[in-house]
C-alpha positions, 0 to 999 in steps of 0.5 A: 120764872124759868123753867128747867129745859130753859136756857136764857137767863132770868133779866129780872134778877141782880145782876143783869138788872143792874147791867140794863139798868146802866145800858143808855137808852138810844130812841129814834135816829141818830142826829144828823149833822146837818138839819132839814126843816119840816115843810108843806109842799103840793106835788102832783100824785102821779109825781108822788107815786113814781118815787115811792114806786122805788121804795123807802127813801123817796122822800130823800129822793125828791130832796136830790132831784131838787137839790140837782135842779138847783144846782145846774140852774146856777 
């Protein structure tokens, strides 16, 4: 129930329950055009924590340094 000094309106009454009800539900992130498999790997701690050092997205990060590795082995 709102209250008299309260401005947002109540989202539980037509028609704004009408409205979020045909909103679709977006959950998790977005599909990636290309797929990566899951996978277990044993890597040494310290190699772990200099990566994580810099932050989210060290495990992207490793992915690179592989894929580097792959690609002036060649």
């Amino acid at each position: 129930m709102a209250t008299p000094d309260d401005d947002a309106p109540d989202l539980s009454e037509s028609p704004w329950l009408e409205k979020l009800a045909a909103v679709p539900v977006r959950r998790g992130r977005p599909k990636s055009s290309t797929t990566k498999a899951s996978t277990t790997i044993r890597i040494d701690q310290d190699v772990i924590d200099s990566f994580r050092r810099d932050g989210p997205g060290w495990q992207s990060r490793i992915n690179a340094a592989l894929r580097e590795w792959l690609q002036r082995r060649t």
